[in-house]
Structure formats: structure tokens, C-alpha cells
N, C-alpha and C positions, 0 to 999 in steps of 0.2 A: 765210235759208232759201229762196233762192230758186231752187233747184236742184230739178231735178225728179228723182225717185228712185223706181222702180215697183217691185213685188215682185215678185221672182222668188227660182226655189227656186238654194240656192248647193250646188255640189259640191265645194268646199272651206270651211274653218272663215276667218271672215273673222281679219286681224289681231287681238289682244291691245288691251286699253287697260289704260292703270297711270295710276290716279291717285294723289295725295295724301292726302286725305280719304276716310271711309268713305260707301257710299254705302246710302243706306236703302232707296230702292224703284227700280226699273226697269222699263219695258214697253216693249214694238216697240210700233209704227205699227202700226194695222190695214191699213194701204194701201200704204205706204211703207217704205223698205228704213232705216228710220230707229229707231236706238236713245236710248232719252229717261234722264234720270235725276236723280237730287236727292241731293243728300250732307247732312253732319250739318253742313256749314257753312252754309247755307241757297241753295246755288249750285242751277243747273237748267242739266243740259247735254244737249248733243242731238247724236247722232254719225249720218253718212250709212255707211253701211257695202257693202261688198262680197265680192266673194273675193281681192281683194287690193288693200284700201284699209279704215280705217276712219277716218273725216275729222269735225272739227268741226265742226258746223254753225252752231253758235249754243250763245249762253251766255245765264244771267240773273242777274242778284245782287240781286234786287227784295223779296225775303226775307232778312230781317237773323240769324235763327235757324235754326235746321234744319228742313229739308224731309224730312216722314216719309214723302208717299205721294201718287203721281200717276194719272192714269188719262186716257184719250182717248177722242174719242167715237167713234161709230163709223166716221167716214169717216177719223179720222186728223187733221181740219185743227183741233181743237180742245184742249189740252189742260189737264187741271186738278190744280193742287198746291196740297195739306194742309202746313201749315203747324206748329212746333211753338209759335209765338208766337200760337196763335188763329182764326190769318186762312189763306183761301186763296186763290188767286190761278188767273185764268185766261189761257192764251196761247192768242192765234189766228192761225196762220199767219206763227210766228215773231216776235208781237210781244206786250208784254204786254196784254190789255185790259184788263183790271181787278182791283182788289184787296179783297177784305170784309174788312176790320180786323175785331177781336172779333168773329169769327160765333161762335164758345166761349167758355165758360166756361174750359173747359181745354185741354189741345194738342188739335190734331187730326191722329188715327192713322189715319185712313182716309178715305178719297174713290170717289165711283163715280159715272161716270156713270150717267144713267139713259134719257132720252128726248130729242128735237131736240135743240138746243145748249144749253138754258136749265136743264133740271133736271137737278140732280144730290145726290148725299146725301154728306152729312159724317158721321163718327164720330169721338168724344173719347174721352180718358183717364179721363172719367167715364163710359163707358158710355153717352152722349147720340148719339142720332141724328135728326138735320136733314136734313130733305126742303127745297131751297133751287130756287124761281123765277126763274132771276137776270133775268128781264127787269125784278122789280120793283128789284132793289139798288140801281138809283138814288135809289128812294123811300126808302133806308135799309135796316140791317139786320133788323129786328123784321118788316117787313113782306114779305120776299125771305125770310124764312123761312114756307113754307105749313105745314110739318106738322115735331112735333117728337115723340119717342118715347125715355124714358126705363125701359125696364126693366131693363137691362142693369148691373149691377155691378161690370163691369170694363171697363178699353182695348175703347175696339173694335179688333178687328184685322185684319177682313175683310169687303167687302161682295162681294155678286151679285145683279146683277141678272136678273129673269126678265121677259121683256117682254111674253111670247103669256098672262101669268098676272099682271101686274102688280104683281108680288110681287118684294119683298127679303128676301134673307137674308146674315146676319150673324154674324160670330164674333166672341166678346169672351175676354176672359184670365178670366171669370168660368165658365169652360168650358163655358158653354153657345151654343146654335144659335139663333137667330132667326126666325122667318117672318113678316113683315110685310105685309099686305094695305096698298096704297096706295090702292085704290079708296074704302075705308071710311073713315078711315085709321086703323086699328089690330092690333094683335098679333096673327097670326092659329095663332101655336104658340109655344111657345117648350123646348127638349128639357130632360131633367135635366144634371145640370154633369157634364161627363167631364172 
């Protein structure tokens, strides 16, 4: 990934990609002209695109299971993928940094960043949601977890973060809404199931 790649807007639709495998989640680069993505084979790929080019950049196979779900930070140079084996993993500027084996119980369906490079939150298939420090994850997993909130009933399947309000919110297959006060740390709503 050592290609520099700036945004700008395209006046044509960049080429086509055809892969093999399905692929579970996708996001652009907040910065960069860069398409990221995770399939059901546990692969992590990363395409530089154009209006007439879309080029590999970089591949990962550091997940043996499928990759549900990735997210960047805000500058672009950090990215992090939820895992269905448990664990999620983060890459920094093309390279992997690190891996948290068992941060779940169960798969994990969602990832968000949230602040600097270090927090960000996970969601499982149980409805679990992990507020995670990762400056501590050296010290192990239990303690890289700060804040953990189980109300949720089903998959989580969405998070957002609000930063000017310090507040998550979340969708699970239990059909309900989430709002999470981080400050406290606890539930600060949560809506009826639609």
C-alpha cells in the first residue's frame, strides 16, 4: 500500500471487480481513493480505484473464518475487521498490527470505530457490545475490554457513532434501536422492536 491515492470526485463510474467469494462488508477510505473489503473466506482486500483503473492493492489472509465487518478511522490509515471466529483484527497502513483472539463469546457482526486509533466497539451474535482500549490489549483480553453492554437480544448489525454527544447507537435483528451513553457508561434508550 504504498501508493499514494487522494480523493477526488470521478466523472466516470470506475471499472467492475468480479470476484469469487461473497463479500460481507465494504467501506471507502475516508481520505483515499481506496476500496476495502472482507468476504466469507476470511480474506481482506483493498482496491485503489479510478476512472479507469481499479488495482489491487493489498491482500490479507490473517483470518482463517469469515470477515463480517470492517470500519476505518477517521483519517483512513487505520482499519478494523470483525471476525466470525471471535477475534478482530487491526491493519495500519497496509500492514497487519494486531490480532484479539476470543474478544467474544460469539461471532462478531459489527465494528465501529470510535475515537483516536485505540477505541473502538465490537458487536456479536449475541447481542454483546464491547467498548475495547486497545492500547491496553497487550495486557490481554479482559483488561482491553473497558466497558461491556448486554441488552440486546439479537446479532448486532449496526453501530454509529456520535462524537459531539459521546453516544452509540446500534441495531440488532432483535429489532430494536440502541443509544448508549459512553460517558456513564450505560443505556441511555433503547426503542420498542420494529
Amino acid at each position: 500500500m504504498n501508493q499514494s491515492v487522494t480523493n477526488h470526485s470521478l466523472k466516470d463510474e470506475s471499472p467492475d471487480i468480479y470476484l469469487d467469494d461473497h463479500v460481507m462488508d465494504l467501506k471507502y477510505s475516508p481520505t483515499q481513493n481506496i476500496l476495502s473489503m472482507c468476504q466469507i473466506t476470511g480474506t481482506i482486500r483493498m482496491f485503489a480505484y479510478g476512472e479507469d483503473r481499479m488495482d489491487e492493492i493489498a491482500t490479507f489472509n490473517h483470518h482463517k473464518d469469515s470477515c463480517r465487518t470492517l470500519d476505518y478511522n477517521e483519517n483512513g490509515t487505520i482499519m478494523y475487521v470483525g471476525s466470525i471466529d471471535k477475534s478482530f483484527s487491526v491493519i495500519s497502513n497496509g500492514r497487519v498490527e494486531g490480532k484479539l483472539e476470543l474478544a467474544h463469546e460469539e461471532a462478531i457482526n459489527s465494528i465501529c470505530h470510535l475515537e483516536n486509533d485505540h477505541i473502538v466497539a465490537t458487536g456479536d451474535d449475541d447481542g454483546v457490545i464491547k467498548i475495547w482500549d486497545l492500547r491496553q490489549a497487550q495486557h490481554g483480553t479482559k483488561k482491553a475490554c473497558a466497558i461491556e453492554f448486554k441488552e440486546h437480544e439479537g446479532s448486532v448489525t449496526h453501530m454509529q457513532y456520535v462524537a459531539g454527544k459521546n453516544m452509540l447507537l446500534s441495531t440488532a435483528n432483535d429489532g430494536m434501536l440502541g443509544v448508549w451513553d459512553l460517558k456513564k457508561p450505560e443505556l441511555y434508550a433503547m426503542s420498542d422492536s420494529f
